[in-house]
MDAnalysis code that builds the backbone (N, CA, C; Angstrom):
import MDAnalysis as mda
import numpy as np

u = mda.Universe.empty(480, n_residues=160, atom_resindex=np.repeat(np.arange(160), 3), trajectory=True)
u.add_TopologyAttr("name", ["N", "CA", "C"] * 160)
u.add_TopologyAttr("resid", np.arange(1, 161))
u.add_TopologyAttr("resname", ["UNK", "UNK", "UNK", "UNK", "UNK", "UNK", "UNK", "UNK", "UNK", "UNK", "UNK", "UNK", "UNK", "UNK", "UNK", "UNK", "UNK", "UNK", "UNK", "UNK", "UNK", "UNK", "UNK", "UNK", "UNK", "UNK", "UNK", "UNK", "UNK", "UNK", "UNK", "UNK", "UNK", "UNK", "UNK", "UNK", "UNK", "UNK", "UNK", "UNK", "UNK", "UNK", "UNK", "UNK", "UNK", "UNK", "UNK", "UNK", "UNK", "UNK", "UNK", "UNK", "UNK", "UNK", "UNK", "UNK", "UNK", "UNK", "UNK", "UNK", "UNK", "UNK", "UNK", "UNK", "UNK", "UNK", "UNK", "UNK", "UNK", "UNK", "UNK", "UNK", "UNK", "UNK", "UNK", "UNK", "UNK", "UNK", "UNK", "UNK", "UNK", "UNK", "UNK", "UNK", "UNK", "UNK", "UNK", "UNK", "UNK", "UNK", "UNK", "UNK", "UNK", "UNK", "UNK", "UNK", "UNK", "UNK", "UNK", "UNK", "UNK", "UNK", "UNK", "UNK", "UNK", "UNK", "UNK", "UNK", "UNK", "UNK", "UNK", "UNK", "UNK", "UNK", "UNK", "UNK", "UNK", "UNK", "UNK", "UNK", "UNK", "UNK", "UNK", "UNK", "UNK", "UNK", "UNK", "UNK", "UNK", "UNK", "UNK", "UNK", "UNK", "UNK", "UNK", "UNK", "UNK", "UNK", "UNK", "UNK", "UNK", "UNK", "UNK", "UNK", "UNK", "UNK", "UNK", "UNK", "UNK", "UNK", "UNK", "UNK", "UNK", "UNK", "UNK", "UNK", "UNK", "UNK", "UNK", "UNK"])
u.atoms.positions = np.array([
    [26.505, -12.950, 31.009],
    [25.153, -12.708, 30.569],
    [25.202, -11.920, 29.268],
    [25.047, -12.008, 28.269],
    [24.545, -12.140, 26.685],
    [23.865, -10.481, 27.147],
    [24.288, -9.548, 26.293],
    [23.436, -8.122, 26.588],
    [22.340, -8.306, 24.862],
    [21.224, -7.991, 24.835],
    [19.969, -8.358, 23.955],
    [20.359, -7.300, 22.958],
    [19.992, -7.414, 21.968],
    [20.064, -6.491, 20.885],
    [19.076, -5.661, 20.495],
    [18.844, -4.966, 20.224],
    [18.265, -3.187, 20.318],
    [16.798, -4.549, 19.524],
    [15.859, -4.057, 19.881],
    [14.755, -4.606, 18.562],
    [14.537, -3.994, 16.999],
    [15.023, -2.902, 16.789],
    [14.905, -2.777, 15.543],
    [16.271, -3.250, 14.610],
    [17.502, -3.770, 15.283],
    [18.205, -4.837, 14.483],
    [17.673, -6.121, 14.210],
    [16.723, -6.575, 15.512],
    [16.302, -8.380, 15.173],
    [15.087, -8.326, 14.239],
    [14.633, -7.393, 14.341],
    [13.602, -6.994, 13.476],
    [14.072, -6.547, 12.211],
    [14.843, -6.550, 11.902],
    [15.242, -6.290, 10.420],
    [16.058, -7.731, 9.536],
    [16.654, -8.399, 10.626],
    [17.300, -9.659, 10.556],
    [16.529, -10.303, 9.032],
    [17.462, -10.734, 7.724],
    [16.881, -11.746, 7.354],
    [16.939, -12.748, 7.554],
    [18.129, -13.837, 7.291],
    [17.681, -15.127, 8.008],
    [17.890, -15.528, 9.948],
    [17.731, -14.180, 10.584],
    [17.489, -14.295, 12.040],
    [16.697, -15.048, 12.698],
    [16.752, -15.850, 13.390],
    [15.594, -17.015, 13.785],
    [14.652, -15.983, 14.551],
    [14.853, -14.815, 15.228],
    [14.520, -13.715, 16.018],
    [13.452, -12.657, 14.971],
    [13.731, -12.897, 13.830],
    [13.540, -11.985, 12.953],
    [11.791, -12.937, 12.654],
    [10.484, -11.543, 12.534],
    [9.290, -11.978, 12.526],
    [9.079, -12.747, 10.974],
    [8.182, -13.481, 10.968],
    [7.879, -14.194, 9.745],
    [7.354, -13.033, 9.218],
    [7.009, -12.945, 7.851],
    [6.415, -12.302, 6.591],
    [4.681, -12.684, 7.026],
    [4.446, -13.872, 7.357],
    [2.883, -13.394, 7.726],
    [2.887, -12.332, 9.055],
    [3.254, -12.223, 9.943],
    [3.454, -11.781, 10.970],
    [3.468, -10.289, 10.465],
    [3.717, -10.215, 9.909],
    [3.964, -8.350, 8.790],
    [2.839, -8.690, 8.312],
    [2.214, -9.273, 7.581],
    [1.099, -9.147, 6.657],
    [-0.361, -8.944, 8.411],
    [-0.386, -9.971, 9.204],
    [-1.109, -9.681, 10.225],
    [-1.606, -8.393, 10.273],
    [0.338, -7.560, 11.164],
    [-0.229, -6.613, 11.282],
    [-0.611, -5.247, 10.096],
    [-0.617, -5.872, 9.377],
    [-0.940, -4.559, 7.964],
    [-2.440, -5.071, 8.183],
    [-2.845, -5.968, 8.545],
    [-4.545, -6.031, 8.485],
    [-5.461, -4.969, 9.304],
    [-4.654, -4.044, 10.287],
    [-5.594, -3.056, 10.620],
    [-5.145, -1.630, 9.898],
    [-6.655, -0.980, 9.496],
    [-6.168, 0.540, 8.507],
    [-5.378, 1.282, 9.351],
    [-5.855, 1.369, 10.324],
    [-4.693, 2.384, 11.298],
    [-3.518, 2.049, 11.301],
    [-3.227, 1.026, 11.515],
    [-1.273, 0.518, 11.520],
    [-0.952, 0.686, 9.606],
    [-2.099, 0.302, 8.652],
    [-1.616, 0.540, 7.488],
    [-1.221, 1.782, 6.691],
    [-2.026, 2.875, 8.098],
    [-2.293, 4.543, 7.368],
    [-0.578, 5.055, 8.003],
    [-0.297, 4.408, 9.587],
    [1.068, 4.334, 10.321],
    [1.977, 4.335, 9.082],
    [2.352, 2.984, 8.819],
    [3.779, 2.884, 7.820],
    [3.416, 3.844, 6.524],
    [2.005, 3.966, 5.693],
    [2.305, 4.920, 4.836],
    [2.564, 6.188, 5.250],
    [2.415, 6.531, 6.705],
    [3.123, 8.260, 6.390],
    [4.655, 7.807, 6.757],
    [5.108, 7.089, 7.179],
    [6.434, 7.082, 7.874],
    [7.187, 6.399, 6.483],
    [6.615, 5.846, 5.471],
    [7.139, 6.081, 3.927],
    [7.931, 7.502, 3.163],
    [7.232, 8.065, 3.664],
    [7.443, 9.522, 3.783],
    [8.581, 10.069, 3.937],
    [9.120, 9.130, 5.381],
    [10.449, 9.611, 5.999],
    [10.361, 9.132, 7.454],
    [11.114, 9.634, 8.390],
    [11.083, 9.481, 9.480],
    [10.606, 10.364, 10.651],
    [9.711, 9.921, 11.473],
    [8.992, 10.528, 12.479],
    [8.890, 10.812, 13.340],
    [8.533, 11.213, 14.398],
    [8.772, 10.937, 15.784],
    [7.347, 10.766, 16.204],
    [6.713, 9.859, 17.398],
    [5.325, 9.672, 17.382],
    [4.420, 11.028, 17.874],
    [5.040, 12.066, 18.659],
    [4.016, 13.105, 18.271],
    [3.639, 13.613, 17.172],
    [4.651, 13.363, 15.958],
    [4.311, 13.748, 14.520],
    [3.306, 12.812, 13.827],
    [3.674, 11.757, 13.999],
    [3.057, 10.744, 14.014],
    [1.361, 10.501, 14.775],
    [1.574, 11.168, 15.589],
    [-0.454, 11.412, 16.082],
    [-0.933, 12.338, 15.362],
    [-0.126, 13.746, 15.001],
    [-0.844, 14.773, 14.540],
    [-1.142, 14.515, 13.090],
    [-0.238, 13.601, 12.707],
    [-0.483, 13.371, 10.764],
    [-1.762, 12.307, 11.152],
    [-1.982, 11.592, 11.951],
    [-3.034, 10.244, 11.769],
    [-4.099, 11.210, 12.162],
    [-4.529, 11.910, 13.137],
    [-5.634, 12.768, 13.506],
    [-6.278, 13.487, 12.181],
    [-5.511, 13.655, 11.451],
    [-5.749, 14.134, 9.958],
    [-6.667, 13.188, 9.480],
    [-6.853, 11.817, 9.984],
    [-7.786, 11.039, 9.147],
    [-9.052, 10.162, 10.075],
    [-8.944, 11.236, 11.148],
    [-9.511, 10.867, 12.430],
    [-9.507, 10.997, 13.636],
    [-9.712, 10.680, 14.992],
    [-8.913, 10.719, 16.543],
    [-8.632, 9.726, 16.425],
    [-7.001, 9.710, 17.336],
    [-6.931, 9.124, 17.845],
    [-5.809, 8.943, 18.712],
    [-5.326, 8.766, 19.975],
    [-4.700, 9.238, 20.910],
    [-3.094, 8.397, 20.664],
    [-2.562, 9.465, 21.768],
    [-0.885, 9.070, 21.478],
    [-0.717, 7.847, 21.923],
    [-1.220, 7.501, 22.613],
    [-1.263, 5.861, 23.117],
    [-1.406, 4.882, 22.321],
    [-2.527, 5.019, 21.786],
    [-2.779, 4.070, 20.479],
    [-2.062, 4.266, 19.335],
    [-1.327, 5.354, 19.192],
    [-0.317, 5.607, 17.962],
    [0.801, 4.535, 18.491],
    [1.200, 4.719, 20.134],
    [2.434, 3.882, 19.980],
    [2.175, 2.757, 20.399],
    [0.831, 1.572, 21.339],
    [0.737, 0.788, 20.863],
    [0.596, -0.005, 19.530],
    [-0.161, 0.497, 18.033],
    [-0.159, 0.637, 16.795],
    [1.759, 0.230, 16.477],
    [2.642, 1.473, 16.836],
    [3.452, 1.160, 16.561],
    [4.750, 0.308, 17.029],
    [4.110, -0.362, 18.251],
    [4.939, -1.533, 18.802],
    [4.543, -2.755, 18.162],
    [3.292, -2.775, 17.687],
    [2.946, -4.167, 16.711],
    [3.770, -4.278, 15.343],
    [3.583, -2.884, 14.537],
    [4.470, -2.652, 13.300],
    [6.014, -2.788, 13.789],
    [6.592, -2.649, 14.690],
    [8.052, -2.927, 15.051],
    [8.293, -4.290, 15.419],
    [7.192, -5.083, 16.063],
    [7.782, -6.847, 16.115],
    [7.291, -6.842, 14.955],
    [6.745, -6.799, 13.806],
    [6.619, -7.512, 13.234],
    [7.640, -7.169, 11.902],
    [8.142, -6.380, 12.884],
    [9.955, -5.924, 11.475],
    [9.151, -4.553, 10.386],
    [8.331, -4.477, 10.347],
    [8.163, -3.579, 9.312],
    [8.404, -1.807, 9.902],
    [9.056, -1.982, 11.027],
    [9.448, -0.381, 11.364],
    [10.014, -0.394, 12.388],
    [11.177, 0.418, 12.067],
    [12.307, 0.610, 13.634],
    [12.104, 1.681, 14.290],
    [13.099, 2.020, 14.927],
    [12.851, 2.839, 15.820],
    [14.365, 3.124, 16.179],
    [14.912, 4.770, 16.731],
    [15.638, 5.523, 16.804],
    [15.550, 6.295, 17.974],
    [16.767, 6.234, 18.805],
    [16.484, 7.443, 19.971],
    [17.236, 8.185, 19.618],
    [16.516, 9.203, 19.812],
    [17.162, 10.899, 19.403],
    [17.170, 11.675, 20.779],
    [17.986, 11.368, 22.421],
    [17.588, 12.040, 23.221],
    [16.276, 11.563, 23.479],
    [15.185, 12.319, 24.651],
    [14.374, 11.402, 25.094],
    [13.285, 11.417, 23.897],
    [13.429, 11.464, 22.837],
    [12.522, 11.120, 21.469],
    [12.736, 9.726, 21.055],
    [11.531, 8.947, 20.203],
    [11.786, 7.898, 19.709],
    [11.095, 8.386, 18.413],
    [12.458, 8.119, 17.075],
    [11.959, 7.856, 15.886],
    [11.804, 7.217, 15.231],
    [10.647, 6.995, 14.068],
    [10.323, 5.374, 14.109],
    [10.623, 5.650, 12.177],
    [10.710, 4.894, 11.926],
    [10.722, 4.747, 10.103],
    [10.454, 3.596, 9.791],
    [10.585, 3.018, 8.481],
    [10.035, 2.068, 7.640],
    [11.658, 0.945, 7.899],
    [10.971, -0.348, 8.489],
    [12.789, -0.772, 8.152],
    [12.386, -1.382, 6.812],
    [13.230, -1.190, 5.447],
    [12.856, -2.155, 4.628],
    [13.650, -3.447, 4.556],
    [14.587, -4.012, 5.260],
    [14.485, -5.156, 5.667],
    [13.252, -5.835, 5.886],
    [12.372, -5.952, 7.221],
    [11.387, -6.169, 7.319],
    [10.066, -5.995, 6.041],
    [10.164, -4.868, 5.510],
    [9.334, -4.934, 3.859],
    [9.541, -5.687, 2.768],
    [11.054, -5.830, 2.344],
    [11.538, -6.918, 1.242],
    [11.377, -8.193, 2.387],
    [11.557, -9.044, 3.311],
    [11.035, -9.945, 3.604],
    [9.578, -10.462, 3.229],
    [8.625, -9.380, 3.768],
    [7.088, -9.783, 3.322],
    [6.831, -9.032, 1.301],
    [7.665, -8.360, 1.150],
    [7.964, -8.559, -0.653],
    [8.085, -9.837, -1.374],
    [9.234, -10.470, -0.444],
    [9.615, -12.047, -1.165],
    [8.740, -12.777, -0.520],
    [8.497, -12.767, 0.121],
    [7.261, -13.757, 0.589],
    [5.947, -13.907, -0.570],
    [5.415, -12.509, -0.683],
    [4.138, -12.421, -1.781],
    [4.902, -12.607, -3.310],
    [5.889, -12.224, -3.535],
    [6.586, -12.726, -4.893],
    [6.720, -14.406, -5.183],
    [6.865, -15.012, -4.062],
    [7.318, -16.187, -4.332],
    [5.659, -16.779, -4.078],
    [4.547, -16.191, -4.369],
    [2.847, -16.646, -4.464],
    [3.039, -16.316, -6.201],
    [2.898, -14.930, -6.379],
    [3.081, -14.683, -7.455],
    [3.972, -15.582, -8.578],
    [4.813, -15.845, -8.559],
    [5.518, -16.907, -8.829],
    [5.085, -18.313, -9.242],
    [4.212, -18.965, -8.203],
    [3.371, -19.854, -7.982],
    [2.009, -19.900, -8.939],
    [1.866, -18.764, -9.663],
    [0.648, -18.562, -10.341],
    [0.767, -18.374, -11.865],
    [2.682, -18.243, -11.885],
    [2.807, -17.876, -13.314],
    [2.539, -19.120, -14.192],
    [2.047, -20.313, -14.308],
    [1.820, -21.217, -15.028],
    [0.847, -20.894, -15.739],
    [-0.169, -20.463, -14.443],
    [-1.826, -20.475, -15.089],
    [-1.937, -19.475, -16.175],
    [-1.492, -18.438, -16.709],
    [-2.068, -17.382, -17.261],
    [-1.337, -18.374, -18.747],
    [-0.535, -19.001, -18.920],
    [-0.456, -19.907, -20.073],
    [-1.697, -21.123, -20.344],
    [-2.093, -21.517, -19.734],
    [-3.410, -22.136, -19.706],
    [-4.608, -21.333, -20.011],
    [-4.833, -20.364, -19.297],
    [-5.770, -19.150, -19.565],
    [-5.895, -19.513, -21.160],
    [-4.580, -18.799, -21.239],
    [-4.460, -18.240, -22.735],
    [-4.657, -19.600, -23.782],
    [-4.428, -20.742, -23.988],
    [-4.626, -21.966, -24.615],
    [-6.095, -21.995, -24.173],
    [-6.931, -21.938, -23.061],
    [-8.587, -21.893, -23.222],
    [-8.928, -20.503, -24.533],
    [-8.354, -19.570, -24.174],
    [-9.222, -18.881, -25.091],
    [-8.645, -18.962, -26.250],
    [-7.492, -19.585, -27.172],
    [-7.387, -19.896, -28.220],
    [-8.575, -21.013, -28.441],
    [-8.695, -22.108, -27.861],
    [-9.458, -23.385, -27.750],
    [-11.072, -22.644, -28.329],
    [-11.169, -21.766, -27.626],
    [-12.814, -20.864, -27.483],
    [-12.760, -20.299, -28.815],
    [-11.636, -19.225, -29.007],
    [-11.813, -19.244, -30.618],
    [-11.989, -20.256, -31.769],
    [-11.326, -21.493, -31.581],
    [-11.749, -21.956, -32.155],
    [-12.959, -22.913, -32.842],
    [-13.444, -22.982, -31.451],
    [-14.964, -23.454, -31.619],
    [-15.542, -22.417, -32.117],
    [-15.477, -21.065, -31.894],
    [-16.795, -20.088, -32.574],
    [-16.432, -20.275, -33.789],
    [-14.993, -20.170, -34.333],
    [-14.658, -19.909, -35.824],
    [-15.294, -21.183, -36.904],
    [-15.322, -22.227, -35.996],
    [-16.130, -23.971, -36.321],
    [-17.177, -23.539, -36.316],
    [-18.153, -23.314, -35.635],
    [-19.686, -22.898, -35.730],
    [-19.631, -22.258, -36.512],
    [-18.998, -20.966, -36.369],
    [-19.481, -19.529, -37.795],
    [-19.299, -20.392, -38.869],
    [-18.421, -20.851, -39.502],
    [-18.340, -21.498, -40.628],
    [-19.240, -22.960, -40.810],
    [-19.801, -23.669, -40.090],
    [-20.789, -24.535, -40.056],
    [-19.696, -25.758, -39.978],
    [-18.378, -25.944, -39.821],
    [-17.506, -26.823, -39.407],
    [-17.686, -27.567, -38.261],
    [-18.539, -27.316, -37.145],
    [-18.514, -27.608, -35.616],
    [-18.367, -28.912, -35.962],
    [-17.271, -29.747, -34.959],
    [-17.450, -31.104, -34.861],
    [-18.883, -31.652, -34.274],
    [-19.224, -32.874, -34.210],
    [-20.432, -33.095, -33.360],
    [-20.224, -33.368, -31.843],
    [-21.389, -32.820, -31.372],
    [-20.931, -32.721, -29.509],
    [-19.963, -31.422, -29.227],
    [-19.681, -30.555, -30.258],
    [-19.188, -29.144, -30.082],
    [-20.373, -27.718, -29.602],
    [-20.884, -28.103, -30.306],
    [-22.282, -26.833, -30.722],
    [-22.507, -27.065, -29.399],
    [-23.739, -25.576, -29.137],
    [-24.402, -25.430, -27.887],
    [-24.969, -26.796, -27.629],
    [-25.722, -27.769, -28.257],
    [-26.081, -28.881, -27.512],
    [-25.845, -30.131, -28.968],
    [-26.272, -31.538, -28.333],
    [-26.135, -32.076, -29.332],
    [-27.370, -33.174, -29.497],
    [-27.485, -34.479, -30.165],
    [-28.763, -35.359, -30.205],
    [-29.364, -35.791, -28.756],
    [-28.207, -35.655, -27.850],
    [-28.992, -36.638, -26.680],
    [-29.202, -35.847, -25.690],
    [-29.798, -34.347, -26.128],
    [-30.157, -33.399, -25.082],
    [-28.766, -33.194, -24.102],
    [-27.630, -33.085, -24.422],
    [-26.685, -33.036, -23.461],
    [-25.969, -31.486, -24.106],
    [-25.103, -30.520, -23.398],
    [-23.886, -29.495, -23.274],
    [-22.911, -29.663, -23.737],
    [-22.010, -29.766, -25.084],
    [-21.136, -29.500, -24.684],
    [-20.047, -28.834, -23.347],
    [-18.818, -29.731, -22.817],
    [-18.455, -29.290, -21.574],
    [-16.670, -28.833, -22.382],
    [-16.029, -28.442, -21.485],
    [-14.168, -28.163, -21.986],
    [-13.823, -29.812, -22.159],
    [-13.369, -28.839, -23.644],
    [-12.219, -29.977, -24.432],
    [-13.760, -30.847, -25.149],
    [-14.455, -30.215, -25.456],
    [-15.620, -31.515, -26.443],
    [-16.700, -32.125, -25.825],
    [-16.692, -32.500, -24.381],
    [-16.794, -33.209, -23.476],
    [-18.447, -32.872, -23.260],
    [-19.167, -33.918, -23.563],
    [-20.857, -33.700, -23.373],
    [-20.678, -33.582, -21.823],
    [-21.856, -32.844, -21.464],
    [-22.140, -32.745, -20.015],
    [-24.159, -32.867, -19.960],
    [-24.399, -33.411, -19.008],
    [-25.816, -33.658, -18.783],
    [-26.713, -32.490, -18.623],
    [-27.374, -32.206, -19.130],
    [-28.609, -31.134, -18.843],
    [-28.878, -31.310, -17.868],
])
């Protein structure tokens, strides 16, 4: 019989099939309380009575719900846990953090095209005003043109 491995190793796992997805971290960062959790334990490492008395600082709320709170943040890899004697200390694993890091990097990533496009519209935009100011506008450029229609992007009449 196979003896299981502590959870804050599978939880740190990168390519671990055991190891939580990066949404699964983002999930649980969706409640403020588990998000106010990992920022004090950024800090350093805790133990959860320290851990109630720093969160009570921003509210009630009982030791129970500190360590349910922090059994969600531990499957979902973003914090381990340590026995110190009958104490459990919990910290930030950043395993589990650079996972949901590369996860939102590789969105970011995904977006770097557009801000080159951006930027070719607003050259494009300058150059139509600099056409108008100077009375250059092609026709079907200007705010409107003979057949009651908009100029639309790229020249393009559009219907009133």
């Amino acid at each position: 019989m196979a003896t299981p491995r502590p959870r804050a190793e599978t939880a740190a796992g990168g390519g671990d099939p055991a190891a939580p997805s990066p949404s699964t971290a983002l999930l649980a960062l969706g409640d403020p309380t588990r998000q106010r959790l990992l920022t004090l334990l950024a800090g350093g490492e805790l133990a959860v009575g320290e851990l109630v008395d720093r969160a009570q600082e921003a509210g009630p709320i009982s030791q129970p719900a500190v360590s349910q709170h922090l059994r969600v943040l531990r499957d979902a890899g973003l914090v381990a846990v340590r026995a110190e004697g009958t104490r459990r200390r919990y910290s930030v694993d950043p395993a589990g953090v650079a996972a949901a890091q590369r996860w939102l990097g590789a969105l970011v990533a995904l977006e770097a095209p557009w801000p080159a496009l951006d930027a070719l519209d607003t050259e494009v935009a300058r150059g139509r005003r600099a056409g108008r100011a100077s009375g250059r506008g092609r026709a079907g450029e200007g705010p409107s043109n003979e057949r009651g229609s908009q100029a639309g992007p790229a020249g393009r009449s559009v219907a009133s």
